[in-house]
C-alpha positions as MATLAB code, in Angstrom:
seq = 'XXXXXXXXXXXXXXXXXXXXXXXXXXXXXXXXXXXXXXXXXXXXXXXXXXXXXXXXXXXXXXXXXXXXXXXXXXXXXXXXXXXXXXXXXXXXXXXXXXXXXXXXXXXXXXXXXXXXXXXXXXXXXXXXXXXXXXXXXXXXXXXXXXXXXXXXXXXXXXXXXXXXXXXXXXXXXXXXXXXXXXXXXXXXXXXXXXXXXXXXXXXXXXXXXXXXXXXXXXXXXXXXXXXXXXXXXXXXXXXXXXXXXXXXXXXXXXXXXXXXXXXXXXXXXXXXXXXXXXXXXXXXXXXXXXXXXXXXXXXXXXXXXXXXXXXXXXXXXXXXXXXXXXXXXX';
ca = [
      10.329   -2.399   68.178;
       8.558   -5.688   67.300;
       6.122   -3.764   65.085;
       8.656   -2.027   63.553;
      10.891   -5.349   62.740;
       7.427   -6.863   61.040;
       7.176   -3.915   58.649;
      10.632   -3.987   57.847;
      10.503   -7.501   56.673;
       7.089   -7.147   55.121;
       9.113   -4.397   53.387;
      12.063   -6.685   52.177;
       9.786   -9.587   51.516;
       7.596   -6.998   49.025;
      10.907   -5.912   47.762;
      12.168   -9.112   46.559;
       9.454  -10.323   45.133;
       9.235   -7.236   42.894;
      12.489   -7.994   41.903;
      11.754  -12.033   41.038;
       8.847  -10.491   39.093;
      10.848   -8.152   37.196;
      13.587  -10.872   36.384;
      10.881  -12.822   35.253;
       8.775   -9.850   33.449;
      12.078   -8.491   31.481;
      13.631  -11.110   29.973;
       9.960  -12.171   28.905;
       9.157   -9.010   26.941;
      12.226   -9.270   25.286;
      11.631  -12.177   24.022;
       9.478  -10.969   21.673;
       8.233  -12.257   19.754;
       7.061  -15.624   21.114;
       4.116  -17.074   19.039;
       3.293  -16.496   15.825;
       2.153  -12.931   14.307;
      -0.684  -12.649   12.284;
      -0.633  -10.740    8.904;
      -4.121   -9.364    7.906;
      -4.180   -8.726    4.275;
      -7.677   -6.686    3.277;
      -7.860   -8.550    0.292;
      -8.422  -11.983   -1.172;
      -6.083  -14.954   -1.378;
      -4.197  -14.848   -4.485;
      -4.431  -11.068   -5.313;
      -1.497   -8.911   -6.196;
      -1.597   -7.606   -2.323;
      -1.915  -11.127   -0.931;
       1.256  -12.001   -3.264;
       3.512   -9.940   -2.108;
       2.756   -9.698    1.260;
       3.082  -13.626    1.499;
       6.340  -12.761   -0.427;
       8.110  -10.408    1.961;
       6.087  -12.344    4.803;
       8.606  -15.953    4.736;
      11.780  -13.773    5.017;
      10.330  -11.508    7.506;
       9.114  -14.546    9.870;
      12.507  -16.230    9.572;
      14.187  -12.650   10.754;
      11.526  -13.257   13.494;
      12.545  -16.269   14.555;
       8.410  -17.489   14.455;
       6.159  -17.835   11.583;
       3.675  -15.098   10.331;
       0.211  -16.470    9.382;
      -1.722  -14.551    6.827;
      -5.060  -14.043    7.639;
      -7.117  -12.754    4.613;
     -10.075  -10.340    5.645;
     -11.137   -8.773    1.766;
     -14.119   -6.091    1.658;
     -14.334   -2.379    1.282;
     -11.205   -1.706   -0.643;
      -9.515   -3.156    2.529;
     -11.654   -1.160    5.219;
     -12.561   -4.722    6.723;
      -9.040   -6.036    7.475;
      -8.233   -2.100    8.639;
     -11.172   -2.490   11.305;
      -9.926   -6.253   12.280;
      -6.706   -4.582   12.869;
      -7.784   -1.438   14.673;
      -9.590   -3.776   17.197;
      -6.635   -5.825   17.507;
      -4.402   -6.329   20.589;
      -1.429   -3.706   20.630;
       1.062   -5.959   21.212;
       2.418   -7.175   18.035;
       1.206  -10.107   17.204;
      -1.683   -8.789   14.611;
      -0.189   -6.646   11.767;
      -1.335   -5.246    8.461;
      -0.887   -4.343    5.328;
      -2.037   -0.672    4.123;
      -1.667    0.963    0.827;
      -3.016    4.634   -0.292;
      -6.501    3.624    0.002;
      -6.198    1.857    3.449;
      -5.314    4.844    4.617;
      -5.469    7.918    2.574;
      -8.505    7.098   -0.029;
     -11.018    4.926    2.657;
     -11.612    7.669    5.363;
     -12.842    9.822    2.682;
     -14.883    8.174    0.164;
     -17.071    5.668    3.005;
     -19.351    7.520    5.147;
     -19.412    4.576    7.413;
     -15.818    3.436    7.924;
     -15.086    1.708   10.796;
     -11.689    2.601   11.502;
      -9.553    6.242   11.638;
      -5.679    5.971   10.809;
      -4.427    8.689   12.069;
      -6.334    7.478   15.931;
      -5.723    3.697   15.734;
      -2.316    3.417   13.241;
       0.901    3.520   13.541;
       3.916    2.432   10.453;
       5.855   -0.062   10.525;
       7.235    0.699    7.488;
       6.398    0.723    3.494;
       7.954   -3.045    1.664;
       6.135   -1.974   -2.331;
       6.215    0.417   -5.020;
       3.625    0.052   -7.613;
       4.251    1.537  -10.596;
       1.174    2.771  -12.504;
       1.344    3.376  -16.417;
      -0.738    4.771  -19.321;
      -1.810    2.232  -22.188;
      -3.646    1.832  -24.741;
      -4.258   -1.274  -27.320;
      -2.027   -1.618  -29.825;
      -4.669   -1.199  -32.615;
      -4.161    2.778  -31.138;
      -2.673    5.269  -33.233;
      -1.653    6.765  -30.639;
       1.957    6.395  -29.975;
       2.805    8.848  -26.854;
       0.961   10.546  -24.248;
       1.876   13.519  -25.543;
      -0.454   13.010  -28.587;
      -2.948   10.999  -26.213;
      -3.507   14.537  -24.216;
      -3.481   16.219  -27.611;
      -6.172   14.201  -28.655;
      -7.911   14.797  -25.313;
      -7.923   18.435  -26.047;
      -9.278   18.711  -29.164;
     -11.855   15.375  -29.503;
     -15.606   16.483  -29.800;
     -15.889   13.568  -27.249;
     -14.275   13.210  -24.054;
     -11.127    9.562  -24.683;
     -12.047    6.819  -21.931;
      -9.770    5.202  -19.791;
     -10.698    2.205  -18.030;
      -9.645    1.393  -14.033;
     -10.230   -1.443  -12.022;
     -12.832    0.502   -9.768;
     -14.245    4.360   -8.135;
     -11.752    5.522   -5.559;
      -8.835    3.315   -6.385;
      -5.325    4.966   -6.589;
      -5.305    4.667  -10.423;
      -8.875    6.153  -11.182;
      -7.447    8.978   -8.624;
      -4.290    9.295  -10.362;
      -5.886    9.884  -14.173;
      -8.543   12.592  -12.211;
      -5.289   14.307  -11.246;
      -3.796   13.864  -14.773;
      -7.011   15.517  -16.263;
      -6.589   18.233  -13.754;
      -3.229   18.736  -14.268;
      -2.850   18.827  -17.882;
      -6.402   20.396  -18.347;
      -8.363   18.120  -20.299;
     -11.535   16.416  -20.001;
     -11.601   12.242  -20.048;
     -14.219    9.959  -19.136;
     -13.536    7.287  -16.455;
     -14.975    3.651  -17.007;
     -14.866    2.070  -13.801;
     -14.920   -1.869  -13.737;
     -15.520   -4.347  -10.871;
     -11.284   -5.305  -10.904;
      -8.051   -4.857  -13.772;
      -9.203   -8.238  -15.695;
     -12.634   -7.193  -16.919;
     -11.273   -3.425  -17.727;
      -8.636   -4.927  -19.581;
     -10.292   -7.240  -21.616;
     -12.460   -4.103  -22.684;
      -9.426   -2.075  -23.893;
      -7.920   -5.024  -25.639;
     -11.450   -5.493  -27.248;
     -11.058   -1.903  -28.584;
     -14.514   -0.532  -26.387;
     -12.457    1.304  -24.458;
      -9.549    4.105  -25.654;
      -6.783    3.770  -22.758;
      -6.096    2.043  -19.369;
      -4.589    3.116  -16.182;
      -2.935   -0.094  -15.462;
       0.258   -1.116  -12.274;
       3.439   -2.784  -14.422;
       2.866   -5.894  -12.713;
      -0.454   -7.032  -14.764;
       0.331   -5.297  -17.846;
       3.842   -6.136  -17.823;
       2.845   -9.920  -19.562;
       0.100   -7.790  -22.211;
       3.065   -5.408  -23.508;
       5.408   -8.334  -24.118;
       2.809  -10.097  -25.956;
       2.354   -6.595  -27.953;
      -1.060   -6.395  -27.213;
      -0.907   -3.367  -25.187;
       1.462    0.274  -25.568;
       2.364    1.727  -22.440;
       2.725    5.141  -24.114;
       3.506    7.118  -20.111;
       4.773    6.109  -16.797;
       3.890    7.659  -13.805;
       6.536    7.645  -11.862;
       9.318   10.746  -11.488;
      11.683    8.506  -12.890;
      11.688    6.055  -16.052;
      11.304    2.825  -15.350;
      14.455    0.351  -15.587;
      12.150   -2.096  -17.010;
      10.278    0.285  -19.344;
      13.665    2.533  -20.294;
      12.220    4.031  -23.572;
       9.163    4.787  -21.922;
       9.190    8.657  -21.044;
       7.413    9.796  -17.969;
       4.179   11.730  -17.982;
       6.325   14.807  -16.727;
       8.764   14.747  -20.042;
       5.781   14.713  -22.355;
       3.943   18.024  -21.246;
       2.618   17.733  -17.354;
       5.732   18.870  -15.669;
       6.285   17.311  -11.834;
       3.777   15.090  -12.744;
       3.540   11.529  -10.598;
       1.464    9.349   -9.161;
       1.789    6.054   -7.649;
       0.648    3.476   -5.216;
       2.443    1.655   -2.462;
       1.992   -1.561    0.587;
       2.838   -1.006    3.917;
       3.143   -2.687    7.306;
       0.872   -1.315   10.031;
       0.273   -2.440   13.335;
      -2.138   -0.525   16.551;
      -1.448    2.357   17.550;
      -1.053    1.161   21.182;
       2.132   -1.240   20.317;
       4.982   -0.339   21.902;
       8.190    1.324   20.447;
      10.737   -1.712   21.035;
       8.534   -4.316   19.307;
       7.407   -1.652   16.179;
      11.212   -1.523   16.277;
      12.204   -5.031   16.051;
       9.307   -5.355   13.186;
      10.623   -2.428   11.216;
      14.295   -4.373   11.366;
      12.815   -7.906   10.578;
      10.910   -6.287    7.702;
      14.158   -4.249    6.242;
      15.909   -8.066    6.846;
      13.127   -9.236    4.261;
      13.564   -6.949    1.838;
      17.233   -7.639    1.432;
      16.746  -10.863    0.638;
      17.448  -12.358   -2.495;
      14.562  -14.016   -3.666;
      12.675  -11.229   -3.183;
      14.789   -8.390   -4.794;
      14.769  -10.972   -8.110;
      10.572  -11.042   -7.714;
      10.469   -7.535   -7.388;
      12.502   -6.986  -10.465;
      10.469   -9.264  -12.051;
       6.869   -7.049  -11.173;
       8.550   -3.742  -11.411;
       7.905   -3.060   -7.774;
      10.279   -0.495   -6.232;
      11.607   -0.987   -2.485;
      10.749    2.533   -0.816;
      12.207    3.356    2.274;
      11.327    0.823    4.750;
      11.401    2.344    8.257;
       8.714    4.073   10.107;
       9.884    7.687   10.210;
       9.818    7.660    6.183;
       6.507    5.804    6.581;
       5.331    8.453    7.923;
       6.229   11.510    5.695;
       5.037    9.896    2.733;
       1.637    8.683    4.567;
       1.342   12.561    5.676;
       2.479   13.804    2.042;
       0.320   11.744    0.135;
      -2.455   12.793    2.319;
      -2.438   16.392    1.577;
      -2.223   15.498   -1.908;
      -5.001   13.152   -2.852;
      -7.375   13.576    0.329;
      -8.712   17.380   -1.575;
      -8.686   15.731   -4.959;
     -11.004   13.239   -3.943;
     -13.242   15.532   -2.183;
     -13.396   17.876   -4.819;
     -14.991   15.209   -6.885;
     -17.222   14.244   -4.328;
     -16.202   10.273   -4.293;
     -18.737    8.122   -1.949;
     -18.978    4.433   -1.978;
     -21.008    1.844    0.185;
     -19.265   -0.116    2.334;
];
């Protein structure tokens, strides 16, 4: 009897303190989040990435409730900040941003990545649109894309286009364009958008690949024609600009995006209440006017669309770029 009244209050003494600690443990995870998150951007301060993350960031940390700090990690086309994040804590206080080469263009084109999406990933959702166009100086006689692929087709030489690197989204884009509408162009890769730019205003090169958001400031000026878009749509900012599928490439598009990622590990309630804080952000009103302003679109913002365009956009680009056998050091 004695033994048995010792184990019974062993028994209720164990059972209440499981109880204080789940009082205490509950109400603690649910107060997430409390600290600040971190925000690794893969590229440097000041960059169009870095912009618009700290953008959407300051609505997103007051829908939080704490602030997000921005913690610029540049190298690799982003792989560095990818591999700080893998490595990360899966509790939600490190998160990144991820575009199409973060995840879909960097696990093929370096041999020595540090990081796989699909293992160590998971969306929180996509916050940007870029919009890519076709341009060429206005010296250019050429006035649509329709003649630009014309000219393509029947040059003795092959027209360069200029992009701001090997294995970005808009060299990848124009190597689908070539593809697609059968012609043969000449990429002219450059170390960033300025310097390639510069080159086409200069007249060295025929035609850039260039997102709205730099060139939007060159066309106004009338130093630049965007003579395509590459989106399905036209642009509301660009509406006499015809897409690349109404002048001769039919279902044509090609585009680039910024997302919110965080490891794969974090748990669904807190990828949850990021996914709502970061659809919070994007309804604000300084941001929709900025957006409007660079011609960024607002994609669908939760995870489950995330995901379908991350898995769609891989089956599209990931063959293209291994067709043409894209490697880079890093």
């Amino acid at each position: 009897m004695p033994s048995f009244e010792i184990t019974r209050r062993r028994f209720l003494m164990t059972g209440a303190a499981t109880a204080a600690t789940l009082a205490v443990s509950g109400p603690a995870w649910a107060a997430y989040p409390d600290k600040p998150v971190k925000w690794i951007v893969g590229f440097p301060p000041g960059g169009a990435t870095d912009t618009v993350a700290r953008l959407v960031g300051h609505p997103m940390s007051e829908a939080l409730g704490k602030p997000i700090v921005v913690d610029n990690r540049p190298g690799a086309g982003s792989s560095v900040g990818a591999a700080a994040l893998a490595s990360s804590p899966a509790d939600g206080y490190t998160v990144g941003s991820a575009d199409n080469g973060t995840l879909i263009i960097n696990p093929v084109v370096y041999p020595k990545i540090q990081y796989d999406p699909d293992r160590d990933f998971r969306p929180v959702g996509m916050y940007a649109g870029i919009n890519l166009l076709l341009c060429v100086p206005s010296s250019s006689p050429i006035k649509t894309a329709a003649e630009y692929l014309e000219k393509a087709k029947g040059a003795p030489e092959p027209l360069l286009y200029a992009s701001p690197g090997i294995g970005t989204p808009l060299h990848l884009a124009m190597e689908r364009l070539a593809r697609d509408a059968n012609v043969h162009l000449k990429h002219v890769a450059y170390k960033g958008m300025a310097p390639a730019l510069n080159d086409v205003l200069a007249g060295i090169v025929d035609s850039i690949v260039i997102d709205y958001t730099t060139a939007n400031s060159q066309i106004k000026d009338g130093k630049i024609r965007a003579i395509a878009v590459f989106s399905e749509k036209r642009l509301t900012v660009l509406p006499d600009v015809p897409t690349m599928a109404e002048q001769g490439v039919p279902g044509f598009s090609a585009g680039a995006w910024h997302s919110l990622i965080v490891p794969k590990a974090t748990p669904d309630d807190v990828v949850a209440i990021l996914s709502e804080a970061l659809r919070k952000a994007l309804q604000d009103p300084l941001v929709k006017t900025r957006y409007a302003e660079l011609g960024l679109d607002m994609p669908p913002n939760d995870p489950e669309s995330m995901s379908l365009r991350w898995e769609s956009d891989k089956a599209t680009w990931q063959p293209l770029i291994r067709s043409l056998n894209i490697k880079l050091d890093g």
